[in-house]
SENU-17664 format. One record per residue (C-alpha): residue number from 1; x, y, z. Coordinates in pm, 1 decimal, always signed. Layout:
# residues N
<atom n="NUM" px="X" py="Y" pz="Z"/>
...
***
This chain:
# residues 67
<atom n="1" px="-2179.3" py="+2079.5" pz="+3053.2"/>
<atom n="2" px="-2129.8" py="+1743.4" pz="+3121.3"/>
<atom n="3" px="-2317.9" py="+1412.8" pz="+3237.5"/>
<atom n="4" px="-2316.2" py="+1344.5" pz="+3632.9"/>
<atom n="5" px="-2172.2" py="+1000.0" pz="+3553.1"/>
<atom n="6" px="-1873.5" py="+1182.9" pz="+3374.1"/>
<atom n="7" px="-1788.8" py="+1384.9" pz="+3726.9"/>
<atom n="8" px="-1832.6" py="+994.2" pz="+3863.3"/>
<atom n="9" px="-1534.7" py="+910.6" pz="+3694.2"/>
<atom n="10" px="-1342.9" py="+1241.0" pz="+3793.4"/>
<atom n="11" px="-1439.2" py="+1265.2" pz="+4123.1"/>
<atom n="12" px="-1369.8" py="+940.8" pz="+4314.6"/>
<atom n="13" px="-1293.1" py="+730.8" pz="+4651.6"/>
<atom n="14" px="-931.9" py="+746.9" pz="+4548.2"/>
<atom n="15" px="-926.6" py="+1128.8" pz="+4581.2"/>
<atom n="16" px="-1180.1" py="+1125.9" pz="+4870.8"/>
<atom n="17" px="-1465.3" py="+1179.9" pz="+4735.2"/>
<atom n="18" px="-1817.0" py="+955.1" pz="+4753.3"/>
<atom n="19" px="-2142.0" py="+978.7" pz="+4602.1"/>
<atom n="20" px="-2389.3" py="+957.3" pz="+4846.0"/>
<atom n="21" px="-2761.3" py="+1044.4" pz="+4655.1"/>
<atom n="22" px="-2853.6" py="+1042.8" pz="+4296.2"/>
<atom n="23" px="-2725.4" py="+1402.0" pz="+4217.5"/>
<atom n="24" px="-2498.4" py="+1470.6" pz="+4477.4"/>
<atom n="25" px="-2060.7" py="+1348.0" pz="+4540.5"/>
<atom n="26" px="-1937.9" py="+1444.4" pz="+4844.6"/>
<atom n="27" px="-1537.8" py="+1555.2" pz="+4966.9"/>
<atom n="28" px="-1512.9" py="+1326.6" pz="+5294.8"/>
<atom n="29" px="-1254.4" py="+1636.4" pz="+5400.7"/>
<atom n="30" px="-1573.4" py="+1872.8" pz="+5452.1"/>
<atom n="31" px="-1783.8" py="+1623.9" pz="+5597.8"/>
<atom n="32" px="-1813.6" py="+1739.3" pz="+5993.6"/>
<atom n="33" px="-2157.1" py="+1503.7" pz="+6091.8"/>
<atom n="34" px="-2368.4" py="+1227.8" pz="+5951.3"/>
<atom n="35" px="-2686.3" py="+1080.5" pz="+5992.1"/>
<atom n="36" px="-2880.8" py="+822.5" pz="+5845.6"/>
<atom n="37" px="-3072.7" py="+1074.3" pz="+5628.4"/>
<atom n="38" px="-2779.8" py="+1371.0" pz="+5557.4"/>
<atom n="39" px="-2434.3" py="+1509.9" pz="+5603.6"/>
<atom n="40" px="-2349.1" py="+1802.8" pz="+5711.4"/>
<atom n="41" px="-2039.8" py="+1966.4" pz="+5551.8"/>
<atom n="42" px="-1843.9" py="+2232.4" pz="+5803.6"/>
<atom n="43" px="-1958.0" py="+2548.6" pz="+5565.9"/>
<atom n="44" px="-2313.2" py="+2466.7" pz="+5699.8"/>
<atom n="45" px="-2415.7" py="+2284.2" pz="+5354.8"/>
<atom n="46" px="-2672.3" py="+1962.1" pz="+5457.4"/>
<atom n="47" px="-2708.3" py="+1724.6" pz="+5197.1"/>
<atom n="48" px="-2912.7" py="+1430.9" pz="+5163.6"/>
<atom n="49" px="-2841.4" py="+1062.6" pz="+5191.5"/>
<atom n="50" px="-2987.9" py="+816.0" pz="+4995.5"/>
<atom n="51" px="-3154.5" py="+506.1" pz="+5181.8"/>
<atom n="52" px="-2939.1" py="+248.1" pz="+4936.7"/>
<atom n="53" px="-2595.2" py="+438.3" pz="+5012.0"/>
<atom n="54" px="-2618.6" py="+548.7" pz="+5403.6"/>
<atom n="55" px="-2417.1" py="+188.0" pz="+5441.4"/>
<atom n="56" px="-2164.3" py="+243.5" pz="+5161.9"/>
<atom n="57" px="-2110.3" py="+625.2" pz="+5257.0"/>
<atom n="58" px="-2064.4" py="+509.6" pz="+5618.9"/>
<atom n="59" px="-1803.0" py="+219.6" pz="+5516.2"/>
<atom n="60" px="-1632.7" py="+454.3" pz="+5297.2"/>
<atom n="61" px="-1606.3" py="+759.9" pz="+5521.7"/>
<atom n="62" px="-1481.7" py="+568.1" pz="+5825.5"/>
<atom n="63" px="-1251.6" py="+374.4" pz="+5601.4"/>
<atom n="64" px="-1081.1" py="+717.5" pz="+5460.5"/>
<atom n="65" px="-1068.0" py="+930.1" pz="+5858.0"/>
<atom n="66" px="-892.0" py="+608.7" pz="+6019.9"/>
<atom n="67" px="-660.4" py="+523.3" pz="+5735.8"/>
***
């Protein structure tokens, strides 16, 4: 077992991955849609966006499909 902020440090933008809600990092490979309010993954997964990182998430994911 470990902290959340301890995956944080594993799991980050530089290997594609975002947190996008309190409990929840996401791999921007799996993401297939987005809305303001959650993200659907292509196994069928929906998972929730928080209201303070829809921008960041959007940034971020946009950012790492075009580069």
């Amino acid at each position: 077992r470990e902290p959340f902020y301890k995956c944080e440090e594993i799991f980050h933008m530089d290997r594609g991955f975002i947190k996008c809600h309190r409990s929840y990092i996401v791999n921007l490979n799996h993401v297939e849609q987005f809305t303001k309010t959650q993200i659907s993954t292509k196994n069928g997964t929906n998972i929730p966006i928080s209201r303070n990182n829809y921008a960041a998430f959007k940034e971020a994911y946009f950012s790492y499909m075009f580069r």
